[in-house]
PDB file of N, CA, C and O in Angstrom:
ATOM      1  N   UNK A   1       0.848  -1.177   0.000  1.00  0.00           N
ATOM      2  CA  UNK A   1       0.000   0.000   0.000  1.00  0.00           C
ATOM      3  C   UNK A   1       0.894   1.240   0.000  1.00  0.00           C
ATOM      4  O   UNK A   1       1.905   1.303   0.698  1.00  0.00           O
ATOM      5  N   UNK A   2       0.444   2.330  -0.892  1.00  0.00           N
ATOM      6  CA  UNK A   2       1.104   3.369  -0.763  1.00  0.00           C
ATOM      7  C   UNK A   2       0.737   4.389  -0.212  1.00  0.00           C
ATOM      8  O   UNK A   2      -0.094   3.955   0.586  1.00  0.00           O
ATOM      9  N   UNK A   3       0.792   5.833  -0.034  1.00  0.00           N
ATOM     10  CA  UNK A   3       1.099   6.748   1.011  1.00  0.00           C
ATOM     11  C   UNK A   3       0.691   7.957  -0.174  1.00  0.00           C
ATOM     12  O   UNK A   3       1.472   8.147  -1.107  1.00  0.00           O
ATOM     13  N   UNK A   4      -0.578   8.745  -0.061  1.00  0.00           N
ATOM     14  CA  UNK A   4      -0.645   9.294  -0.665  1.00  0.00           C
ATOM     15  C   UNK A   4      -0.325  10.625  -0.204  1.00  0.00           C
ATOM     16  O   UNK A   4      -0.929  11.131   0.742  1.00  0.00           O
ATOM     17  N   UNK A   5       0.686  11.269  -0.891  1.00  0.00           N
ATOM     18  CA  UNK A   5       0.845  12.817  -0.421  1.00  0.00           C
ATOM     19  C   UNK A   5       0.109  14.102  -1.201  1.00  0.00           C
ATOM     20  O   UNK A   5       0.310  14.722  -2.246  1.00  0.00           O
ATOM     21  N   UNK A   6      -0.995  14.156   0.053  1.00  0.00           N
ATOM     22  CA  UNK A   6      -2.098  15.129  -0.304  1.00  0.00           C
ATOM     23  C   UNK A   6      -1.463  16.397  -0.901  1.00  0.00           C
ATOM     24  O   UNK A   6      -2.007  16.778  -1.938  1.00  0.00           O
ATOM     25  N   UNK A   7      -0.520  17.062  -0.501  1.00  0.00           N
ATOM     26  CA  UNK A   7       0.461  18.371  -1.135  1.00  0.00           C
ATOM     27  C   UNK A   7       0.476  18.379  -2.898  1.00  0.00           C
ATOM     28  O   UNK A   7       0.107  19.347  -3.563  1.00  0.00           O
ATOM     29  N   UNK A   8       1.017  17.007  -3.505  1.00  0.00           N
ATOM     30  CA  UNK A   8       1.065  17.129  -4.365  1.00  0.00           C
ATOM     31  C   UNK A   8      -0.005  17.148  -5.670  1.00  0.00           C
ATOM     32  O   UNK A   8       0.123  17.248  -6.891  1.00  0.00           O
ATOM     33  N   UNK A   9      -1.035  17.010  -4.810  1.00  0.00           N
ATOM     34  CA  UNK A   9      -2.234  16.650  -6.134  1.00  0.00           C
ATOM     35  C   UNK A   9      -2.599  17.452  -6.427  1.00  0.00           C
ATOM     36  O   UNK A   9      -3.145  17.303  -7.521  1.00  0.00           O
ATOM     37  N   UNK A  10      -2.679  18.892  -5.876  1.00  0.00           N
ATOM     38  CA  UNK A  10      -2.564  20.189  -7.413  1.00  0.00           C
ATOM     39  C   UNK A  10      -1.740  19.853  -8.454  1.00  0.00           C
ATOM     40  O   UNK A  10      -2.267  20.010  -9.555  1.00  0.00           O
ATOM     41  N   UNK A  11      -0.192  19.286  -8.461  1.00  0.00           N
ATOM     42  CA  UNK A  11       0.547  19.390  -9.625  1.00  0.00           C
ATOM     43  C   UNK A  11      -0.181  18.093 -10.169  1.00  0.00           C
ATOM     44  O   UNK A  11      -0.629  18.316 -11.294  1.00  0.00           O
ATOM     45  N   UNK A  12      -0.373  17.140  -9.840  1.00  0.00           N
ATOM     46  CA  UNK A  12      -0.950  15.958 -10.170  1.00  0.00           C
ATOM     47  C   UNK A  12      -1.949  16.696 -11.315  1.00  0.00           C
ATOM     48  O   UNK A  12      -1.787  16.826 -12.528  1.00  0.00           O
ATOM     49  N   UNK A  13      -3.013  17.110 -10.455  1.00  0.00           N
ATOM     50  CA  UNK A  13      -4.283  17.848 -11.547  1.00  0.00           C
ATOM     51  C   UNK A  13      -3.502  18.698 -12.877  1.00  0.00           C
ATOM     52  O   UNK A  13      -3.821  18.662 -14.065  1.00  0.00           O
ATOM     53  N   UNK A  14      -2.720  19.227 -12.425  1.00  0.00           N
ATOM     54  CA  UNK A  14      -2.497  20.527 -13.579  1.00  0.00           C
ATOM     55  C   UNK A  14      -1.312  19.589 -14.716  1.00  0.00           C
ATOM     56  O   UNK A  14      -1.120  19.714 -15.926  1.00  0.00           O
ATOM     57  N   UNK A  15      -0.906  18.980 -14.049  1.00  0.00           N
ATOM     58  CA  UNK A  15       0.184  17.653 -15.223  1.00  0.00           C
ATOM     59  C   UNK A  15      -0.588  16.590 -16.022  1.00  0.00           C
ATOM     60  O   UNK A  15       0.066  15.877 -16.783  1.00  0.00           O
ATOM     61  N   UNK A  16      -2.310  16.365 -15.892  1.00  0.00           N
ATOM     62  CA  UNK A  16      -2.971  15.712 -16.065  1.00  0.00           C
ATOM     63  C   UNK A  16      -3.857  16.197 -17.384  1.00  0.00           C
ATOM     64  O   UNK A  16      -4.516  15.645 -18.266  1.00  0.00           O
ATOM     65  N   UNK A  17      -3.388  17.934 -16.898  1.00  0.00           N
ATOM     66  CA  UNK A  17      -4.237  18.220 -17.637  1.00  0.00           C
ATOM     67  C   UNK A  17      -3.198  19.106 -18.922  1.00  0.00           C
ATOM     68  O   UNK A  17      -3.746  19.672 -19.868  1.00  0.00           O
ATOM     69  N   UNK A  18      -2.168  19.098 -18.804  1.00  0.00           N
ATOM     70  CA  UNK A  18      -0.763  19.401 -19.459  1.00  0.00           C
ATOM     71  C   UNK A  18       0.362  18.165 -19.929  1.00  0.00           C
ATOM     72  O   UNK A  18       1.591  18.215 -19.890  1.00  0.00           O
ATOM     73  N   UNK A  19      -0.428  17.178 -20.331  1.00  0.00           N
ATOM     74  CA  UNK A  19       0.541  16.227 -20.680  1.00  0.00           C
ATOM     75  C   UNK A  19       1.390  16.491 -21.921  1.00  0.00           C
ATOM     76  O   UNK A  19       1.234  17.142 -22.954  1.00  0.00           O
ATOM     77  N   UNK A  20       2.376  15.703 -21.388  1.00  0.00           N
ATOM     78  CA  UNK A  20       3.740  16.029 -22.758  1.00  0.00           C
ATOM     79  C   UNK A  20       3.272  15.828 -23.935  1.00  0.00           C
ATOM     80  O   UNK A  20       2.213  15.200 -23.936  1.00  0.00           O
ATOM     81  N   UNK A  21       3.763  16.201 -25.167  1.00  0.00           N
ATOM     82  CA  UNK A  21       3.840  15.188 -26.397  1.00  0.00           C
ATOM     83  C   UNK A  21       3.407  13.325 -26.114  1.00  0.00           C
ATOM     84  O   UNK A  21       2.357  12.683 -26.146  1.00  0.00           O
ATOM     85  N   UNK A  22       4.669  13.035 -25.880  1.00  0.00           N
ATOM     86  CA  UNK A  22       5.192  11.660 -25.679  1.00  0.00           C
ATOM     87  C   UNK A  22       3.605  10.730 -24.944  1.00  0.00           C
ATOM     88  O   UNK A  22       2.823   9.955 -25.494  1.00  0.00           O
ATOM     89  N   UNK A  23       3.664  11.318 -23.379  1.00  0.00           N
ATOM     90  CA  UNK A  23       2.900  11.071 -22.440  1.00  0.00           C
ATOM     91  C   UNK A  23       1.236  11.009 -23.027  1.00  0.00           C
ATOM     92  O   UNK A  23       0.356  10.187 -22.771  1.00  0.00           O
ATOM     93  N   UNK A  24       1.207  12.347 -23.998  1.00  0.00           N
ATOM     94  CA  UNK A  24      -0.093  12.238 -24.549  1.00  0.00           C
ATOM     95  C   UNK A  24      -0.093  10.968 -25.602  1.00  0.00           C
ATOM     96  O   UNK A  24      -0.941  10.088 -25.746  1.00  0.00           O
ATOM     97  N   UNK A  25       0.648  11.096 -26.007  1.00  0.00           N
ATOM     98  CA  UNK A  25       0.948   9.955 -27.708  1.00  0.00           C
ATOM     99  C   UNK A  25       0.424   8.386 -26.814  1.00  0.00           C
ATOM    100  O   UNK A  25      -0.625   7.780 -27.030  1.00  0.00           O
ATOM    101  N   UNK A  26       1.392   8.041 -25.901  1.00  0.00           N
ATOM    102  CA  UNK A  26       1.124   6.449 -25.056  1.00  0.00           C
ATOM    103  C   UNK A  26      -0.464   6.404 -24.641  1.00  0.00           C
ATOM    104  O   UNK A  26      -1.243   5.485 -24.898  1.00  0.00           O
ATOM    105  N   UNK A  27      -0.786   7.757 -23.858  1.00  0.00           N
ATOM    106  CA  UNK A  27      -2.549   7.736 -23.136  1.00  0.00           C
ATOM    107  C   UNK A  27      -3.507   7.300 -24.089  1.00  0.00           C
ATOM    108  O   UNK A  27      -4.282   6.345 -24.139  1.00  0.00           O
ATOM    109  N   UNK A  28      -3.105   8.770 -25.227  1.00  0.00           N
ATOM    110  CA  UNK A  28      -4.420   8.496 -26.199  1.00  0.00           C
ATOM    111  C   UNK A  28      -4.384   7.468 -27.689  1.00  0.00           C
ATOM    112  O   UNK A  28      -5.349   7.311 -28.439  1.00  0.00           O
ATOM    113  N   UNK A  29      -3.378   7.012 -27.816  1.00  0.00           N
ATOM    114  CA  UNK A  29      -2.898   5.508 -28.610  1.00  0.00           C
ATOM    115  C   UNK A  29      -2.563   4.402 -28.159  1.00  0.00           C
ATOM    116  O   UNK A  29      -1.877   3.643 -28.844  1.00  0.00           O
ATOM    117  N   UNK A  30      -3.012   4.048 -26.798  1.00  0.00           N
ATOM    118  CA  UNK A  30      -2.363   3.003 -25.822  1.00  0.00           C
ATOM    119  C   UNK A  30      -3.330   2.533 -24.924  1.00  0.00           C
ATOM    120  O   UNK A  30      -4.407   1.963 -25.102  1.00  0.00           O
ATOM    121  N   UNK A  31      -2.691   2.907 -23.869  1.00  0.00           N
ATOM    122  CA  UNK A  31      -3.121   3.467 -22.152  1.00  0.00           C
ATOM    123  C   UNK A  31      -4.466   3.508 -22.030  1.00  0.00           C
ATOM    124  O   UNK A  31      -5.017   2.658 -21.331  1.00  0.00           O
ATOM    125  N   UNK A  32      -5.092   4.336 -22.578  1.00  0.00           N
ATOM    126  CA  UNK A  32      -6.798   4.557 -22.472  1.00  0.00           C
ATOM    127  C   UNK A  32      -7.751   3.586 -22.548  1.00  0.00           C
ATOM    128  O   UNK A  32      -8.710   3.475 -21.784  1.00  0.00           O
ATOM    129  N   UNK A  33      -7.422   2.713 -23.693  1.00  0.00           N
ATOM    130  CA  UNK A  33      -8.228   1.733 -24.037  1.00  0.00           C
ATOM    131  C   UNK A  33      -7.825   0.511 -23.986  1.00  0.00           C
ATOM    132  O   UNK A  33      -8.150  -0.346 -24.808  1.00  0.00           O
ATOM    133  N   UNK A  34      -7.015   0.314 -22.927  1.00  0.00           N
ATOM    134  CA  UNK A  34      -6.216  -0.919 -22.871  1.00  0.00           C
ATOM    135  C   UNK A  34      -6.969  -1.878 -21.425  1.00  0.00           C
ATOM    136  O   UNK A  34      -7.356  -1.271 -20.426  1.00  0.00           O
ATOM    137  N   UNK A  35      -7.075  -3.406 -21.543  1.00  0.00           N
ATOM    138  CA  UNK A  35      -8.016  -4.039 -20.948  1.00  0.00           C
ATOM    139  C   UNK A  35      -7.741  -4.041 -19.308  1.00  0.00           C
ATOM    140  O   UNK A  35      -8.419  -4.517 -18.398  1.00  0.00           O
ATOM    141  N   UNK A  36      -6.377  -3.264 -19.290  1.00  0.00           N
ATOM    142  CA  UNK A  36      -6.043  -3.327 -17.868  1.00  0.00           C
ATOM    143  C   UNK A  36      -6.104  -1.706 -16.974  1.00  0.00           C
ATOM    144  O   UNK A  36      -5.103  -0.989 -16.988  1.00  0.00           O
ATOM    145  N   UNK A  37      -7.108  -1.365 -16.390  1.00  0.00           N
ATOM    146  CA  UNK A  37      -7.083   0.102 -15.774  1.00  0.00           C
ATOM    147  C   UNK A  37      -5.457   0.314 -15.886  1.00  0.00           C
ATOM    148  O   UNK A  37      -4.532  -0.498 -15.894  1.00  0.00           O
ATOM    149  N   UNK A  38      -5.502   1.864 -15.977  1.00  0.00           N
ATOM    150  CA  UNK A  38      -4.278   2.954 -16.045  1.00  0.00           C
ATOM    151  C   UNK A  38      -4.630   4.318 -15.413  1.00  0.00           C
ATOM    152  O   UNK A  38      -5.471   5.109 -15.839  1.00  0.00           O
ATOM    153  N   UNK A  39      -3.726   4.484 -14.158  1.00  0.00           N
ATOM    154  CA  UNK A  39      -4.098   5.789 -14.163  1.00  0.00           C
ATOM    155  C   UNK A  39      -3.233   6.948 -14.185  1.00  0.00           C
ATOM    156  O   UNK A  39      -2.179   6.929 -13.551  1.00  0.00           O
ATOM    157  N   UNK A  40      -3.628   8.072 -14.939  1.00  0.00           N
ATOM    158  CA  UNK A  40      -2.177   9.225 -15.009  1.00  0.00           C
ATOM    159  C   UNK A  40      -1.953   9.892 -13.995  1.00  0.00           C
ATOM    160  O   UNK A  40      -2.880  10.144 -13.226  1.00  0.00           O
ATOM    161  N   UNK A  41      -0.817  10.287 -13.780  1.00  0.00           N
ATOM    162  CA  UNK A  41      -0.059  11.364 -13.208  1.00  0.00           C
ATOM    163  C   UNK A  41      -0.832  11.148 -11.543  1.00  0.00           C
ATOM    164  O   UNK A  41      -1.603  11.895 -10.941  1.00  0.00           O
ATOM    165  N   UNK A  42      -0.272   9.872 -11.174  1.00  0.00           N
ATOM    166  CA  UNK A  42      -0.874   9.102 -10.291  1.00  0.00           C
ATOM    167  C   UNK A  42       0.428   9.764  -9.185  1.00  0.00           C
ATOM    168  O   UNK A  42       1.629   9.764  -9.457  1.00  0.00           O
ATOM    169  N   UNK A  43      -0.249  10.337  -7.819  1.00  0.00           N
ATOM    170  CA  UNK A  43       0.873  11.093  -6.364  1.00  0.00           C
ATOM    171  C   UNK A  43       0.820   9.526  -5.967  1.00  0.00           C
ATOM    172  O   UNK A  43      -0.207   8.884  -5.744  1.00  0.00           O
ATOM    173  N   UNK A  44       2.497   8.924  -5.917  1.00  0.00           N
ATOM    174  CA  UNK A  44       2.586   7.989  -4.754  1.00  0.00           C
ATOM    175  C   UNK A  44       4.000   8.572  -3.801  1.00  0.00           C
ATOM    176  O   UNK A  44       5.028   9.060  -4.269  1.00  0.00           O
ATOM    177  N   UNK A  45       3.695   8.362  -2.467  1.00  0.00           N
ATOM    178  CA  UNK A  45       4.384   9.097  -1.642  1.00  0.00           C
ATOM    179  C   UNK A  45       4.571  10.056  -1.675  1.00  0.00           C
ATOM    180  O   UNK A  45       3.748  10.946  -1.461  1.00  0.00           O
ATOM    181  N   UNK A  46       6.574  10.294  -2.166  1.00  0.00           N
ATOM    182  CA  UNK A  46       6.415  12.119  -2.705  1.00  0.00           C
ATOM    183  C   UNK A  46       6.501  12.097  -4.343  1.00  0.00           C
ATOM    184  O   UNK A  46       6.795  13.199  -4.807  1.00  0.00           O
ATOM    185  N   UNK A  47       6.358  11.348  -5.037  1.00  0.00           N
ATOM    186  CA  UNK A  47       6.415  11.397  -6.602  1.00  0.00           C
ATOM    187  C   UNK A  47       5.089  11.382  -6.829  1.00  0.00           C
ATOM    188  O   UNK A  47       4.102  10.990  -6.207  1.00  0.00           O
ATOM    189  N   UNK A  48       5.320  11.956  -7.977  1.00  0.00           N
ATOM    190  CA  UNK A  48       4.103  11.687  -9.271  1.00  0.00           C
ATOM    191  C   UNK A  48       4.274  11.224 -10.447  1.00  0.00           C
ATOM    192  O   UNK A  48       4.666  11.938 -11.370  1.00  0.00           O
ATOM    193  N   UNK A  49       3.945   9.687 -10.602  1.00  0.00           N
ATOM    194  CA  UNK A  49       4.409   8.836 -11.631  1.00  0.00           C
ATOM    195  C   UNK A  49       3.300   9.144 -12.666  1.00  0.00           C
ATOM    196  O   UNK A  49       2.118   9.462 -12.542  1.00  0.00           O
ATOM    197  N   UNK A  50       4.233   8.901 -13.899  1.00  0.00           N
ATOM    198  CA  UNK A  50       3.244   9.070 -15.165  1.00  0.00           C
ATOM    199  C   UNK A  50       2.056   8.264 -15.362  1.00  0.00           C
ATOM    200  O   UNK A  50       0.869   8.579 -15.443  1.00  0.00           O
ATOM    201  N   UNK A  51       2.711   7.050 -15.425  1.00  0.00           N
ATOM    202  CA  UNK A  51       1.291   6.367 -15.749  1.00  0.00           C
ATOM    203  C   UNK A  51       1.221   5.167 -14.415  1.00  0.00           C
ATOM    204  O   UNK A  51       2.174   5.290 -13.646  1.00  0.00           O
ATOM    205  N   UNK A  52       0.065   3.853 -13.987  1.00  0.00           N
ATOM    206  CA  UNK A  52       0.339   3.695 -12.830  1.00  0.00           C
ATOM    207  C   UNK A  52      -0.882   2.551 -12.656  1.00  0.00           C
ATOM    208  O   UNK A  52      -1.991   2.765 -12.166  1.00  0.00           O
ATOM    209  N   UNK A  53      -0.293   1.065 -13.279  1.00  0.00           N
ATOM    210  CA  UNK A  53      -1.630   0.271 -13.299  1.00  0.00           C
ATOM    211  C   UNK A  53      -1.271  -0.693 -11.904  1.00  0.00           C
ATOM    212  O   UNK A  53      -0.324  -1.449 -11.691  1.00  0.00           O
ATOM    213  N   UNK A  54      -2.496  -0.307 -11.034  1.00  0.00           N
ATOM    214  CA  UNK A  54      -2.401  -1.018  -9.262  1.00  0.00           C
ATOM    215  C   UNK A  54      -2.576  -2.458  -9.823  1.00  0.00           C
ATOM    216  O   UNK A  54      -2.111  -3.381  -9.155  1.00  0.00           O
ATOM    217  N   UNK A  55      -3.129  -2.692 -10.851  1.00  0.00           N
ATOM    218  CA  UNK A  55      -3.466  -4.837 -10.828  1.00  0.00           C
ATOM    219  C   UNK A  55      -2.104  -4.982 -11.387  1.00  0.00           C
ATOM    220  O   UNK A  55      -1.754  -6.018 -10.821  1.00  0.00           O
ATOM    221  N   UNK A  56      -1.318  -4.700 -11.969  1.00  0.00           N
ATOM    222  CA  UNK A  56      -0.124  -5.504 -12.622  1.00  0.00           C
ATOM    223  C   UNK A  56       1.282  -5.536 -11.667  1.00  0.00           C
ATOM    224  O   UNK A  56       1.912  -6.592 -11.729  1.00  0.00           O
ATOM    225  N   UNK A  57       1.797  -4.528 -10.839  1.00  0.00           N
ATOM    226  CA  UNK A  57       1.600  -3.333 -10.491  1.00  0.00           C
ATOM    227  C   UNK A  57       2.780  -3.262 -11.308  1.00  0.00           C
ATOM    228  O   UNK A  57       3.545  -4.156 -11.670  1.00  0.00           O
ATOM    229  N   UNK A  58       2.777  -1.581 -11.606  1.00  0.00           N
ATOM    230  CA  UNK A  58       3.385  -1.628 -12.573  1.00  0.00           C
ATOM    231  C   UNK A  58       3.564   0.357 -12.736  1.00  0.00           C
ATOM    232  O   UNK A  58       2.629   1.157 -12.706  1.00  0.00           O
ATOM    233  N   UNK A  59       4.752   0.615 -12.867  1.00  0.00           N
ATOM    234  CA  UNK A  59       4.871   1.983 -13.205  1.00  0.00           C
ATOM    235  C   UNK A  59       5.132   2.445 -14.240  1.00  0.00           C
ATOM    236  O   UNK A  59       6.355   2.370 -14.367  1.00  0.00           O
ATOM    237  N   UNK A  60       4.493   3.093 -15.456  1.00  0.00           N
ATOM    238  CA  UNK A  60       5.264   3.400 -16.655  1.00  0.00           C
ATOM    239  C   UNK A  60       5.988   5.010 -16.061  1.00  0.00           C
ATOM    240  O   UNK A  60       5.172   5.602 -15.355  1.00  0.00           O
ATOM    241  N   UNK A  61       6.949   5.556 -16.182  1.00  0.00           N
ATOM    242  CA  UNK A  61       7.841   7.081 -16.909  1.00  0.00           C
ATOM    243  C   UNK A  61       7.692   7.382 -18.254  1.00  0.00           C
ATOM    244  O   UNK A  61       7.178   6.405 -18.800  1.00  0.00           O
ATOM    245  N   UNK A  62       7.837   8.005 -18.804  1.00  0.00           N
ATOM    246  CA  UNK A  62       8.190   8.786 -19.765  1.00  0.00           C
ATOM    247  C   UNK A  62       9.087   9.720 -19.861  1.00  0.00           C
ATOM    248  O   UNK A  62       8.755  10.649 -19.125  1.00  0.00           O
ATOM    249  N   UNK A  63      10.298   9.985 -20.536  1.00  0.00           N
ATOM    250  CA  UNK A  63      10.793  11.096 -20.536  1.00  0.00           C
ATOM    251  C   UNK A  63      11.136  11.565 -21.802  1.00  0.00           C
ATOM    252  O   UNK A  63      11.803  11.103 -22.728  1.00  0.00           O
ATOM    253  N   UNK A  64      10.229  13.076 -21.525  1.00  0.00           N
ATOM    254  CA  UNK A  64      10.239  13.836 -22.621  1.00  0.00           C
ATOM    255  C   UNK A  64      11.795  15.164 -22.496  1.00  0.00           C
ATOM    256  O   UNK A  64      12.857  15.282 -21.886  1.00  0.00           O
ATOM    257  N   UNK A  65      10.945  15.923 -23.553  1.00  0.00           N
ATOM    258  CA  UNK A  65      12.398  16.965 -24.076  1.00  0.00           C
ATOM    259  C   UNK A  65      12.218  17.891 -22.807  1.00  0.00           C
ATOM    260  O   UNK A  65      13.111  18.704 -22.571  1.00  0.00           O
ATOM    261  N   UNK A  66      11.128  17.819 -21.984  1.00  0.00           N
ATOM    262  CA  UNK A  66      11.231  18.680 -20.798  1.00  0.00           C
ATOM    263  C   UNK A  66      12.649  18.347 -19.811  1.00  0.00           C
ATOM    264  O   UNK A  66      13.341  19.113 -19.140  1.00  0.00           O
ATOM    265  N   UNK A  67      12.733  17.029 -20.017  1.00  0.00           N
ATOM    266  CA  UNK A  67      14.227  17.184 -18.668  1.00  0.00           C
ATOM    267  C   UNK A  67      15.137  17.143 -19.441  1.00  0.00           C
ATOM    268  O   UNK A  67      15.889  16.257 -19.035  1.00  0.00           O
ATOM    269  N   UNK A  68      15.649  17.722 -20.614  1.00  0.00           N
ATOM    270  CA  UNK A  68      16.931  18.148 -20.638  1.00  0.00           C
ATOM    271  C   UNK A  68      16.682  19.765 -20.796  1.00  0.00           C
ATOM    272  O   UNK A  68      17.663  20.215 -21.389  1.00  0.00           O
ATOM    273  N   UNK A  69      15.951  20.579 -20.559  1.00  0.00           N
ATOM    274  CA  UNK A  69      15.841  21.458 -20.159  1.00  0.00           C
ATOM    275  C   UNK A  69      16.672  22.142 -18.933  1.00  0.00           C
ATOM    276  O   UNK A  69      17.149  21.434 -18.047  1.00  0.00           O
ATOM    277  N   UNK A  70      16.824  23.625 -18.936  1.00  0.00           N
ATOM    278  CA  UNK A  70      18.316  24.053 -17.820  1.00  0.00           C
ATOM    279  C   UNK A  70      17.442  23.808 -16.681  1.00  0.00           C
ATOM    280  O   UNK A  70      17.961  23.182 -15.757  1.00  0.00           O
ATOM    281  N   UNK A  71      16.278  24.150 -16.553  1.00  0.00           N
ATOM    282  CA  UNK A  71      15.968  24.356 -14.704  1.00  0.00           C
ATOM    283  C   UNK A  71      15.490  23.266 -14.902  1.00  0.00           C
ATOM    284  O   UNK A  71      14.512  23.486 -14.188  1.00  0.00           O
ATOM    285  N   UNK A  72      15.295  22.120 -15.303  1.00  0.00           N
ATOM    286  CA  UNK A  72      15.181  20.873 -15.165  1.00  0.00           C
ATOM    287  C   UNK A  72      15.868  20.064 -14.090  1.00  0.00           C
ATOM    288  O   UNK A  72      15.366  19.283 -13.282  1.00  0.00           O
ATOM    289  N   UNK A  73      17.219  20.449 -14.271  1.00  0.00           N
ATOM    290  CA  UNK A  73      18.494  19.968 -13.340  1.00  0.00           C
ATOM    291  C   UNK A  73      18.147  20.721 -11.919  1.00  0.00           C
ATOM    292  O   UNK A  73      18.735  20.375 -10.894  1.00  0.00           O
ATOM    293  N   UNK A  74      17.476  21.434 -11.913  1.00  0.00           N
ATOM    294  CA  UNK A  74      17.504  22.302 -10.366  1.00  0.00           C
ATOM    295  C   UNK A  74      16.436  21.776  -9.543  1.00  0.00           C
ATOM    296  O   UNK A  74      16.310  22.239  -8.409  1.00  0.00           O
ATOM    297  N   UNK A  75      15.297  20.472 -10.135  1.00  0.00           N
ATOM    298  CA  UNK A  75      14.183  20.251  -9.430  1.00  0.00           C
ATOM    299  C   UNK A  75      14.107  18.933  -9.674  1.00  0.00           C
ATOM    300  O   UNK A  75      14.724  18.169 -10.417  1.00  0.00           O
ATOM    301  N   UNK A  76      13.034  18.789  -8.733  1.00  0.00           N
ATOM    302  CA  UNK A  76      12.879  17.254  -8.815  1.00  0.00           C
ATOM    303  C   UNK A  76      11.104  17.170  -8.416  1.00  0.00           C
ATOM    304  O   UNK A  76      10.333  18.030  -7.990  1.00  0.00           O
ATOM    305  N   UNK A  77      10.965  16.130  -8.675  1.00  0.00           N
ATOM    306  CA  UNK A  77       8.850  15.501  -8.389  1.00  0.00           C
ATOM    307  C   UNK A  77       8.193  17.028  -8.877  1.00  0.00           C
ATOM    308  O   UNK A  77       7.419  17.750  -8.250  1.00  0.00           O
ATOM    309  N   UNK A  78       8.623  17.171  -9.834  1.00  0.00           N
ATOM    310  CA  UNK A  78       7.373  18.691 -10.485  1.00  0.00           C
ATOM    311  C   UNK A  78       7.567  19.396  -9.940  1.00  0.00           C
ATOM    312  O   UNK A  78       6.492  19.428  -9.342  1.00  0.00           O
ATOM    313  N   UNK A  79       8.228  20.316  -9.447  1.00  0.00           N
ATOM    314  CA  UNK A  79       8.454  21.611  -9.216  1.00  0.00           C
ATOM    315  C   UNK A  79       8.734  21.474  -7.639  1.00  0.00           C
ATOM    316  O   UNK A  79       8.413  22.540  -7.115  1.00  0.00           O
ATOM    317  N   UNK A  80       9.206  20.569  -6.703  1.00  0.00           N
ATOM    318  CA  UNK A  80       9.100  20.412  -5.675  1.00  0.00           C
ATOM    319  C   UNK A  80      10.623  20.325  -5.114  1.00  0.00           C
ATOM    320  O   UNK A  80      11.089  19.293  -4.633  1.00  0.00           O
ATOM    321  N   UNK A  81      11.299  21.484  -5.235  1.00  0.00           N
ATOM    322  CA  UNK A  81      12.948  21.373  -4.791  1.00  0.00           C
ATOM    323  C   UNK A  81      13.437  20.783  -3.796  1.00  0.00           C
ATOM    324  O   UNK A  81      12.891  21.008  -2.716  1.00  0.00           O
ATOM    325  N   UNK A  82      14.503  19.932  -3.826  1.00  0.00           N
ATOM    326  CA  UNK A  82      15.199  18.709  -2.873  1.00  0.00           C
ATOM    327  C   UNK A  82      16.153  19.673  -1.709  1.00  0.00           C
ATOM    328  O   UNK A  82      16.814  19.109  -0.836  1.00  0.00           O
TER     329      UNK A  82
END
């Protein structure tokens, strides 16, 4: 069982509703209609994983052209500095 951290589910909402390229491409050609629930931009603990199926269990990432970006390197879990 995981640990949901209530703090982060504004970015959760607003990343859900701002998905990458990439992230969108897997949801809406994939992910969506696939026989096993998926859910996005799912808060476990202090992360927020991209995609996030509880029966398999199973975490997909994605990484898009956002993290080689400069202030990319300065943050970590969405805007949440270490």
């Amino acid at each position: 069982m995981y640990h949901h951290n209530k703090k982060l589910t504004p970015y959760a909402k607003q990343l859900r509703k701002n998905m990458t390229y990439e992230e969108s491409k897997l949801w809406y050609n994939f992910l969506r209609t696939y026989n096993i629930r998926f859910l996005r931009q799912k808060v476990i603990e202090n992360y927020i994983v991209d995609f996030y199926c509880a029966k398999a269990p199973l975490i997909v990432e994605i990484d898009g052209g956002q993290h080689y970006e400069n202030n990319a390197v300065e943050k970590t879990a969405y805007g949440i500095k270490s």
